[in-house]
N, C-alpha and C positions, 0 to 999 in steps of 0.2 A: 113802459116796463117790458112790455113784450119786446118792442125793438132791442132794448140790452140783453136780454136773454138769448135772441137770438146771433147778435153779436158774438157773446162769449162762447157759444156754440161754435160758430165758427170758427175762432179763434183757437180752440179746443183743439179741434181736427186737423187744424193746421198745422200745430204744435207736435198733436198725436204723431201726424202722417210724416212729418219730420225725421222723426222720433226713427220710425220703423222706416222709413224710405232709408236711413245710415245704419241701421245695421243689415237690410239686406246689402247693400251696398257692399259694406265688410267685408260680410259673408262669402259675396261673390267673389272678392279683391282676394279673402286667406285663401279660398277656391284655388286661382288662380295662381298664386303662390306656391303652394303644396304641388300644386300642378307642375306648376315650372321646376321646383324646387328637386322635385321625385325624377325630373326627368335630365337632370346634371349630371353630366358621367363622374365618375368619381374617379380621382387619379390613383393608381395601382401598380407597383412592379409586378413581373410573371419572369416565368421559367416554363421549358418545353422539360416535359416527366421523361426520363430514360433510365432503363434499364442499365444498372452498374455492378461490377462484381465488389459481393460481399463476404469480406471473411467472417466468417462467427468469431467473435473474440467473449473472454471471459475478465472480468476485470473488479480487481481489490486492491485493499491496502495491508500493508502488513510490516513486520518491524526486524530487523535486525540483530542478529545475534551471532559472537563467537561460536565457532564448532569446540574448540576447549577455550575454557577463561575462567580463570578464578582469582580469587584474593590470597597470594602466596601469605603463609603465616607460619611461625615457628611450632613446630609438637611437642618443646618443651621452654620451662623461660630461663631467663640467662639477659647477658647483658652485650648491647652488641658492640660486637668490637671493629666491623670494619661493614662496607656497602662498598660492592664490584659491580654497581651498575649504573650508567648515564641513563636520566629521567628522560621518556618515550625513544629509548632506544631496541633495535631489534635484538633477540638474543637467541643463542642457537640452545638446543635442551640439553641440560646438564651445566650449564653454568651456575658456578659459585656466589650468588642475588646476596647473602648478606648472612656474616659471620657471626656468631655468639660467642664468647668469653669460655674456652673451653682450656685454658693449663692444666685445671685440678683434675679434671676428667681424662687428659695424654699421659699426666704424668700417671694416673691408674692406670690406663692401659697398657702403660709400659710396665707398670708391676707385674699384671698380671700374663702380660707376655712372657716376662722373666719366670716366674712362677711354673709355666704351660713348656719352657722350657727346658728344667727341671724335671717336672711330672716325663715328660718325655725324654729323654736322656735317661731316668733312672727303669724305666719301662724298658729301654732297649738293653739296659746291661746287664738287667734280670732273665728279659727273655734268652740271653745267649748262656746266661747260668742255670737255667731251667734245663739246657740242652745236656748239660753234666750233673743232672738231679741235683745242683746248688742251693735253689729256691724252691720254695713248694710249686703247688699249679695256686692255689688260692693268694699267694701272695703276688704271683704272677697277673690274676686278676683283680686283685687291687690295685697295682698296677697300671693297669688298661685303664681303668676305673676312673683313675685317678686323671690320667690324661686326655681321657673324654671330657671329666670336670674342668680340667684348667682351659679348655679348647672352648669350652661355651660358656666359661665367664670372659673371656677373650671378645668372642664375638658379641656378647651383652654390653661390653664398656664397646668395641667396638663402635657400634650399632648406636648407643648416647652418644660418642665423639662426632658420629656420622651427623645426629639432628643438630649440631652445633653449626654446619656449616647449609643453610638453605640451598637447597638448588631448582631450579626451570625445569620442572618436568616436561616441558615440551617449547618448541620453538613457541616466540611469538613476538609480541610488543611490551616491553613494561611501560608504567605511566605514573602517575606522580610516586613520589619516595613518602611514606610515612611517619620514616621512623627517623631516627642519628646516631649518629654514633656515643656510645656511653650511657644510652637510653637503657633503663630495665623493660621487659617486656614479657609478658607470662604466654605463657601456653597458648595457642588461638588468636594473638595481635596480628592484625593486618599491618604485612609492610609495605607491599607494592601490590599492583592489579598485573597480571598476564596475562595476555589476549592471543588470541593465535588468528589470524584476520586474515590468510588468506589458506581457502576458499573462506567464504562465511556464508552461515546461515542465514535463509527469509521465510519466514516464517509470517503465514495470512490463512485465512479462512472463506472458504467459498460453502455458500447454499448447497445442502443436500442434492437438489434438482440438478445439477450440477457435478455431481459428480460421474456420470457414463457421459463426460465432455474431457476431461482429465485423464492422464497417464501416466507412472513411474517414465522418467526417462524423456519426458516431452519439456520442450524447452520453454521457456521466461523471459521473458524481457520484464526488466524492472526499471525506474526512475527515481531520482530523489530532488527533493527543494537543494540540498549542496550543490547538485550537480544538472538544471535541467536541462543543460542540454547534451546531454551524454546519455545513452541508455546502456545496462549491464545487462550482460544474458547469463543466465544460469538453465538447469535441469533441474524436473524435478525428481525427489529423489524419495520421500516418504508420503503415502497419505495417510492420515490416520485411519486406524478402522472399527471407529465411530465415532458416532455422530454425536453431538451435545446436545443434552435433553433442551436445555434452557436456550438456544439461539437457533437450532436445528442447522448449524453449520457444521462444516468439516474443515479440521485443521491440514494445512498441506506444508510441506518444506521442501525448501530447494537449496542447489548448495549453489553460490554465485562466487563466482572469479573473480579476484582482487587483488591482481598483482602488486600492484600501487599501495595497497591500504589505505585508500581514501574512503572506502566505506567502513563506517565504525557503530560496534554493535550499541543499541539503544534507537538508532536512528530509526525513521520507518521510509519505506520507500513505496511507490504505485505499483503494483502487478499488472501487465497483459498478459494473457492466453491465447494465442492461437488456437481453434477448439471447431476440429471436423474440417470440409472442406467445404472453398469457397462456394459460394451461391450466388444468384441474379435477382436483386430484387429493385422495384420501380424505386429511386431516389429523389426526396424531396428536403428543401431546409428545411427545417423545424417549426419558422415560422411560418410555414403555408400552414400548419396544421393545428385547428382552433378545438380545443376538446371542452367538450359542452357533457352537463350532466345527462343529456339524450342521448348524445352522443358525438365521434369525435368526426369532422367535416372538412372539406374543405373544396374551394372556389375554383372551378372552369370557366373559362374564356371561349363564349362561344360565338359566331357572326349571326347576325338576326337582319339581315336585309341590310339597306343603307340609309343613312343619314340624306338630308336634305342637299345638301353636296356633292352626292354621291358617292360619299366615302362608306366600309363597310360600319356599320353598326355594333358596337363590341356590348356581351352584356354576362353578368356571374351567374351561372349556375350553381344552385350549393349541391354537392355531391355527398355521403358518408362513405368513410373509410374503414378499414383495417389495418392498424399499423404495427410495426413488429420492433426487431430493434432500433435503438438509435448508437450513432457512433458521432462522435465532435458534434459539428451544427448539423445531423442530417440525421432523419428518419427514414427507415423503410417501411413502405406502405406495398400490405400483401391484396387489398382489395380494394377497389372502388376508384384507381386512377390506369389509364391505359397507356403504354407509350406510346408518345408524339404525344397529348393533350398536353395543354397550354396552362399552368395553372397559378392563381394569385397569388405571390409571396409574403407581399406589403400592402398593408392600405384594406385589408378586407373586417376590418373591424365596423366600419361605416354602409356595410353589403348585407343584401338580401337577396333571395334570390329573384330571379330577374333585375337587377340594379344594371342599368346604361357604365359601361367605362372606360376613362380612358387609358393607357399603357403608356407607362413612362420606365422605363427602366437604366435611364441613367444611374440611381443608385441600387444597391440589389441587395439585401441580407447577408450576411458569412454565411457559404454553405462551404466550408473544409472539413472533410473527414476527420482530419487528425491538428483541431487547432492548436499553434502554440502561441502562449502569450508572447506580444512585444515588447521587444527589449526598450529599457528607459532607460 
């Protein structure tokens, strides 16, 4: 009895020591792993930081609009009798857009032309008989009277014949026709749109803070989706002077050149500013720069002795930054990187600081200023 007890005793220990001999074992082996694992340079692209000039720019969106444009419409109704004008053609001001049905209104103003010249004619015959005490003086101003009357019902029918026929008060573009001929139309019907399109209004809003960067008279570059690879310059020409309680922005206008009349009001087009003069600040792409709720950081490339090879030893330093504008893929950074350092573009999401690495910079991030998309 004793001997199987002691048996299973040993049996025990042996099992036991088994047991705990594999997971030191492990232990050692994850050791070893993590060991090696920590010590794999990480593959990484870099950039050397240099100092590049930086124009301050200002930049919005904003929209489109005739300097005049309205919806031509008759002041009184009638029936029309004719349209003298080809759909989106340009037209000079003062042309005849579309006639109303006015006989019964010529044939009064010729009455009362007849009428006016009468009243005048008998005015003159008097005044020469007044000259041999013929006529009184009060009949002599009835007279008058009378011919002042016929002279401004004259220019009353006048002035209704005049709204019979529409006219373009100013140069512009007409666009689609509303109306037709023999159509009734009352007072207020839209016939046609007029635009007057070149110069034309852009109209955008920039941040209060923002405004001692602005000037009457400072120029614009603008863009549109119709058009992008064309830029328009304008000046600007209005800001408002004030501000909106509800956006805390300020409205600006500029007036932009459009000989063509390819810009058309409704559209909205990009604003640039040029705004102060240029400045030098350290230039990095955007993706060197990792912004952490601590704060925003980012990777130096420094040499730490050599590799068993002999080769130098590359390893990340994380540094904090201060960074200021960005323009296309690139930010400017006001503190915390020096020109000449060497710094991680790609690849620093797998970084800590002190991490071994290596440099590959076959491919490199977009770092353009001003990118423009590819053409398909």
């Amino acid at each position: 009895m004793k001997k199987r007890m002691v048996i299973m005793l040993v049996l025990a220990g042996l099992v036991f020591g088994a047991v705990f001999g594999f997971q030191a074992f492990k232990g050692s082996m994850m050791k070893k792993f993590m060991a090696s694992a920590g010590n794999t340079p990480q593959t990484v692209s870099t950039i050397t930081a240099r100092y590049e000039e930086w124009q301050p720019r200002i930049a919005a969106v904003g929209s489109l609009r005739a300097i005049q444009g309205v919806e031509v419409s008759p002041e009184v109704a009638g029936t029309v009798a004719a349209v003298n004008f080809t759909q989106g053609q340009d037209v000079p001001k003062g042309k005849v857009l579309v006639e109303l049905v006015a006989d019964n209104d010529i044939a009064r103003l010729h009455a009362l032309q007849a009428t006016a010249a009468v009243a005048r004619t008998t005015y003159e015959r008097d005044k020469l008989q007044f000259e041999f005490k013929a006529v009184s003086q009060q009949a002599l101003d009835l007279d008058r009277a009378s011919v002042m009357e016929a002279a401004a019902a004259v220019e009353e029918q006048q002035a209704l014949v005049n709204k019979k026929f529409i006219h373009a008060l100013f140069s512009g573009r007409v666009g689609i026709r509303l109306v037709s001929v023999g159509q009734y139309v009352s007072a207020g019907t839209p016939l046609v749109s007029l635009q007057a399109l070149d110069p034309i209004y852009l109209d955008f809003s920039v941040p209060q803070q923002s405004i001692s960067r602005i000037l009457v008279g400072q120029t614009v570059t603008a863009t549109t989706d119709a058009y992008p690879d064309e830029k328009f310059s304008g000046k600007i020409t209005v800001i408002n002077p004030e501000v909106d309680p509800a956006t805390l922005n300020v409205k600006v206008r500029v007036d932009v050149k459009n000989p063509q009349h390819r810009l058309l009001p409704g559209m909205y087009a990009t604003v640039e500013i040029s705004a102060g003069k240029p400045e030098r600040y350290i230039t990095l792409p955007q993706t060197a720069v990792t912004y952490n709720p601590y704060g925003t950081i980012v990777y130096l490339v420094q040499q730490q002795g050599v590799d068993d090879k002999g080769k130098p030893r590359l390893v990340a330093r994380q540094v904090f930054v201060t960074t200021g504008e960005t323009r296309g893929d690139q930010v400017a950074v006001l503190k915390g990187v020096k020109d000449g350092e060497v710094v991680v573009t790609a690849g620093q999401i797998k970084l800590r600081n002190g991490s071994p690495i290596a440099v590959n910079n076959a491919i490199q991030p977009s770092n353009e200023p001003y990118p423009q998309p590819p053409d398909e």
